[in-house]
N, CA, C and O of each residue as an XYZ file, in Angstrom:
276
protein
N    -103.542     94.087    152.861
C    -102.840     95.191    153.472
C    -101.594     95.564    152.647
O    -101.294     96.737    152.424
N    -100.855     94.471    152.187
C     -99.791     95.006    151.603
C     -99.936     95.890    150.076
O     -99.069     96.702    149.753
N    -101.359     95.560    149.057
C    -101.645     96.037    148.251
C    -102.015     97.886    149.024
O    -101.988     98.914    148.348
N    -102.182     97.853    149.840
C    -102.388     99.094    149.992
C    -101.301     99.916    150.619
O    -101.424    101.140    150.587
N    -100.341     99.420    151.136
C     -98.371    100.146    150.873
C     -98.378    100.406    149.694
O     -98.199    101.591    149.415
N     -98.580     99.438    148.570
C     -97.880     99.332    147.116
C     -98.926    100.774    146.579
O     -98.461    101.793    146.068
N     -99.870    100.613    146.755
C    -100.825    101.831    146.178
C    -100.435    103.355    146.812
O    -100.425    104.446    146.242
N    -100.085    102.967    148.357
C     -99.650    104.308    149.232
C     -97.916    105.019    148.157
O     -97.569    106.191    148.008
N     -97.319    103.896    147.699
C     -95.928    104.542    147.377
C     -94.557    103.716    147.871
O     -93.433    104.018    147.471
N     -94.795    102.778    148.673
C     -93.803    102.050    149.227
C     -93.559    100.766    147.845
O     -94.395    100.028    147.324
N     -92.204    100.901    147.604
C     -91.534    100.057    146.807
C     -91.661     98.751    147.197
O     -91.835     97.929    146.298
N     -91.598     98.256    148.667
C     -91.214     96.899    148.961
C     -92.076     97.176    150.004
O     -92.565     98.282    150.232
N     -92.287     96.017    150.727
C     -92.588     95.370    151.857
C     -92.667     94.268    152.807
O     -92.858     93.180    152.265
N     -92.566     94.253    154.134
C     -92.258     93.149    154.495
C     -93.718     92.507    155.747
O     -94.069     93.118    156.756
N     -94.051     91.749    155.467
C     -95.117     91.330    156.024
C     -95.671     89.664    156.783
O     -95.376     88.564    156.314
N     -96.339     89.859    157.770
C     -96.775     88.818    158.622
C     -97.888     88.187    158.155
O     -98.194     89.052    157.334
N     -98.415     87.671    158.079
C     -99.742     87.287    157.976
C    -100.000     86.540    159.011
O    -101.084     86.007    158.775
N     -99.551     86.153    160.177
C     -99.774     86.151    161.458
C     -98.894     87.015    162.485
O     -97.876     87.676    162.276
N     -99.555     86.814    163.557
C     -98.590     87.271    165.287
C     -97.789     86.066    165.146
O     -98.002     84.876    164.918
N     -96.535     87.008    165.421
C     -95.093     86.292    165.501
C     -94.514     86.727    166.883
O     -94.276     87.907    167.142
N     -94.280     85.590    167.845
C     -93.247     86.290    169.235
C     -92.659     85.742    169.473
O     -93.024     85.328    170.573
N     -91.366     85.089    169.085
C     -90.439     84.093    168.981
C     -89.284     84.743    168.587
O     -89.121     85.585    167.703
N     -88.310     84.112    169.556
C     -86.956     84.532    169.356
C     -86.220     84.786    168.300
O     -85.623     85.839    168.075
N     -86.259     83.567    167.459
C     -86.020     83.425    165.841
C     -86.294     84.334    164.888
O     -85.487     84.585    163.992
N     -87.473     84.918    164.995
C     -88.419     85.972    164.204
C     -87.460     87.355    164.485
O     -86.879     87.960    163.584
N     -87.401     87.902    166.619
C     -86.813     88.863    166.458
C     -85.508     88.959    166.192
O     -84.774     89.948    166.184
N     -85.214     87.430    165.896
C     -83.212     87.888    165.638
C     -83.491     87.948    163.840
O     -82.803     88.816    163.304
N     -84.443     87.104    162.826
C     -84.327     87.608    161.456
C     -84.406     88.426    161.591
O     -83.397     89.131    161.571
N     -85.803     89.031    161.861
C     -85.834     90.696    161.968
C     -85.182     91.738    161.802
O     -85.064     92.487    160.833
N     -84.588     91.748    163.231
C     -83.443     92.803    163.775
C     -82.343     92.580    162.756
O     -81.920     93.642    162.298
N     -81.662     91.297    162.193
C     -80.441     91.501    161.339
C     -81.119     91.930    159.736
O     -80.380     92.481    158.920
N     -82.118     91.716    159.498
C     -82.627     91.835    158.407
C     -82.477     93.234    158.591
O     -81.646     93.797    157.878
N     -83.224     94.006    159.541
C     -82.800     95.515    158.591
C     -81.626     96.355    159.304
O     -81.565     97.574    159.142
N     -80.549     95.549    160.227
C     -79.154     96.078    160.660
C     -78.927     96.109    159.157
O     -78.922     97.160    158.516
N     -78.713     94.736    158.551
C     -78.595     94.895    157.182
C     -78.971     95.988    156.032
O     -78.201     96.739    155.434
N     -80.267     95.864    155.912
C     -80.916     96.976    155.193
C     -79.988     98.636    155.368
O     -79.301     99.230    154.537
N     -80.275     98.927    156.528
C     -79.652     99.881    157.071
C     -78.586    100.665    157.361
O     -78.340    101.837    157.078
N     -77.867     99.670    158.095
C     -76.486     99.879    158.521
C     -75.421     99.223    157.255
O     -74.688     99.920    156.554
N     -75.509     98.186    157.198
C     -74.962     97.925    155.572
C     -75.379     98.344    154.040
O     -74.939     98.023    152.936
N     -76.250     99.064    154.410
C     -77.343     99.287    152.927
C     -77.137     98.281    152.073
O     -76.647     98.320    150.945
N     -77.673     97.091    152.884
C     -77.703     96.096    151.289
C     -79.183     96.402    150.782
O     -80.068     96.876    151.496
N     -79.306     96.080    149.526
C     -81.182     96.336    148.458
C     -81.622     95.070    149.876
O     -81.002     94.546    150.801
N     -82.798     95.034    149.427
C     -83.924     93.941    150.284
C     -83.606     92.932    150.475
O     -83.388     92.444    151.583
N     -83.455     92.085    148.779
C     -83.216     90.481    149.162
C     -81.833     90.177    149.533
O     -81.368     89.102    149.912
N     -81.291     91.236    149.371
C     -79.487     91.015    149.844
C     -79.782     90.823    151.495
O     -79.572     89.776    152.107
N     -80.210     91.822    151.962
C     -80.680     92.155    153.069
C     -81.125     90.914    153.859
O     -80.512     90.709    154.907
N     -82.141     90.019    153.499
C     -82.960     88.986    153.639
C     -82.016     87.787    153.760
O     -82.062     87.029    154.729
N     -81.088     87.629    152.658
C     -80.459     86.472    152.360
C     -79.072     86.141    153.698
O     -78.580     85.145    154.230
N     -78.916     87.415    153.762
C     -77.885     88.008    154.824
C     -78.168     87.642    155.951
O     -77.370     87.027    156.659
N     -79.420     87.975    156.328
C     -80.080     87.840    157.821
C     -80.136     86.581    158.077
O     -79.730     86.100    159.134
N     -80.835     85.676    156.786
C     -81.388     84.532    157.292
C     -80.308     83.504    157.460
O     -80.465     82.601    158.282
N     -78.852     83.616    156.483
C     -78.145     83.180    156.766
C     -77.027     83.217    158.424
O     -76.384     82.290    158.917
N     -77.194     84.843    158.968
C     -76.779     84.909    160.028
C     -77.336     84.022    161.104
O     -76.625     83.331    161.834
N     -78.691     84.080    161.166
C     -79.610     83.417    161.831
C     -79.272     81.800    162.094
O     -79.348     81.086    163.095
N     -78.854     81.565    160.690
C     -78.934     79.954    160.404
C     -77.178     79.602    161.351
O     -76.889     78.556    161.932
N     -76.249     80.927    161.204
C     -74.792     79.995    161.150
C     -74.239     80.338    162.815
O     -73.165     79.934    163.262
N     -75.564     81.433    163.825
C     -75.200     81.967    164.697
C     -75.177     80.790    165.717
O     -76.066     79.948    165.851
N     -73.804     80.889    166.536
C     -74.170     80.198    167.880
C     -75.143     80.652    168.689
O     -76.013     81.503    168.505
N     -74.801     79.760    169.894
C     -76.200     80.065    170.689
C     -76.203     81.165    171.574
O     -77.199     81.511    172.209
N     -75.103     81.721    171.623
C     -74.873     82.905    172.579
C     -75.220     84.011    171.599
O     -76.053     84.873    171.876
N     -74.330     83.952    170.035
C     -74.792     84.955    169.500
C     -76.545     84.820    168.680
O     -76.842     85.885    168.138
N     -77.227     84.137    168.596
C     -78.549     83.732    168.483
C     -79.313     84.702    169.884
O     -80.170     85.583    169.813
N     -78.905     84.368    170.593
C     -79.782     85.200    172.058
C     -79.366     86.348    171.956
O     -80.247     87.153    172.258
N     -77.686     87.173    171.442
C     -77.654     88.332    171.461
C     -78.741     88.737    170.220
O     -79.423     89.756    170.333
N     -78.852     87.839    168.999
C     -79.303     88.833    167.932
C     -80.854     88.911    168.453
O     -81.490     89.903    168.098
N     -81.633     87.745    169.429
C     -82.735     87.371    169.584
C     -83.406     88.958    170.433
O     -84.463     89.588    170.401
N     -82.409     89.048    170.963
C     -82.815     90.316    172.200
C     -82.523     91.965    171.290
O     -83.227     92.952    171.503
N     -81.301     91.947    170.245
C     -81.651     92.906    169.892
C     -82.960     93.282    169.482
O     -83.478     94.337    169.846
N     -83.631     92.275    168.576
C     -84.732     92.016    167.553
C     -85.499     93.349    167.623
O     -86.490     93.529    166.915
């Protein structure tokens, strides 16, 4: 699937290769492209950003980022 983004025109992509429904997933997620987005960091800035938020969030802010997702 992802060879066929790259053929459609999309530069990057981000992909599952399974169903994901876990809290964890929607808080990378969601900060991964607040990031992207709202900070315009490039991708892996983006990525490195998130996963570190993820990693340093308490548990209150973990459930806020979990629910933005």
């Amino acid at each position: 699937m992802q060879r066929a983004f790259h053929y459609a025109g999309a530069r990057n992509v981000v992909a599952s290769l399974w169903k994901v429904n876990d809290p964890a997933t929607a808080a990378l997620m969601g900060e991964f492209y607040r990031q992207l987005w709202e900070e315009k960091q490039p991708p892996i800035e983006a990525l490195r950003r998130a996963q570190l938020a993820v990693y340093r969030a308490g548990e209150k802010q973990f459930k806020q980022m979990a629910a933005r997702g």
